[in-house]
N, C-alpha and C positions, 0 to 999 in steps of 0.2 A: 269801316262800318258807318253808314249813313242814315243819321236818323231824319223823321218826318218833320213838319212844323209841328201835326199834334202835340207831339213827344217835347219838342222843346216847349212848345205854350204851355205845357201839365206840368213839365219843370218848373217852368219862369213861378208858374200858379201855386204850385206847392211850397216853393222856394219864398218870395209873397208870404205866404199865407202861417210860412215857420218863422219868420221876421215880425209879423203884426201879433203871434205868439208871444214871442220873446221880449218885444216891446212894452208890450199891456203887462209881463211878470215885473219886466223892471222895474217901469214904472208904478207897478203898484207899493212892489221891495221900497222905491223910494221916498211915495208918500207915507208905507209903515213904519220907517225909521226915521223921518227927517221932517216930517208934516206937520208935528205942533212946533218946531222951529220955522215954520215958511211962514210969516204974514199971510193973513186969508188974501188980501189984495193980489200978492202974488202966485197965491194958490190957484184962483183963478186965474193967472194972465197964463200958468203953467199948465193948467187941464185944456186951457183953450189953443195950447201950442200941439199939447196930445193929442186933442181931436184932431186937429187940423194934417196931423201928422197921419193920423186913421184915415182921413179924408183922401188923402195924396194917395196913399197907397192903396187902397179901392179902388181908383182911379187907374195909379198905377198896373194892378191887376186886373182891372176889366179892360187893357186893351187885350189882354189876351185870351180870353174867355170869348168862346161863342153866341153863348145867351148870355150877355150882362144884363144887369139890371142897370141901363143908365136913366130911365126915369126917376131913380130913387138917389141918383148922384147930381148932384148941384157942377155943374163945369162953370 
């Protein structure tokens, strides 16, 4: 059975796309439980590791995307 590149880019895309899901629950899970323990200083150094991490993988999934929006992604 021989699938197209579509099929796997809408994979890769979806697949992406249940990842940046599951990431944004976690870590939400673990600023609701552990956040007034985290020094704000580190608060921040950890939201700015999240973004960055949001960042990667937009990135990561607009190479597979037809129409990306790479104007709106910083490389």
């Amino acid at each position: 059975m021989n699938t197209n590149p579509q099929e796997v880019n809408q994979k890769i895309r979806d697949n992406m796309t249940q990842l940046q899901i599951d990431l944004e629950k976690t870590f939400k899970k673990i600023f609701e439980q552990a956040g007034s323990k985290i020094k704000p200083e580190k608060q921040d150094e950890i939201q700015k590791a999240i973004d960055s991490t949001k960042l990667l993988l937009e990135r990561f999934k607009c190479r597979y995307e037809l129409s990306c929006q790479t104007e709106e992604i910083v490389y």
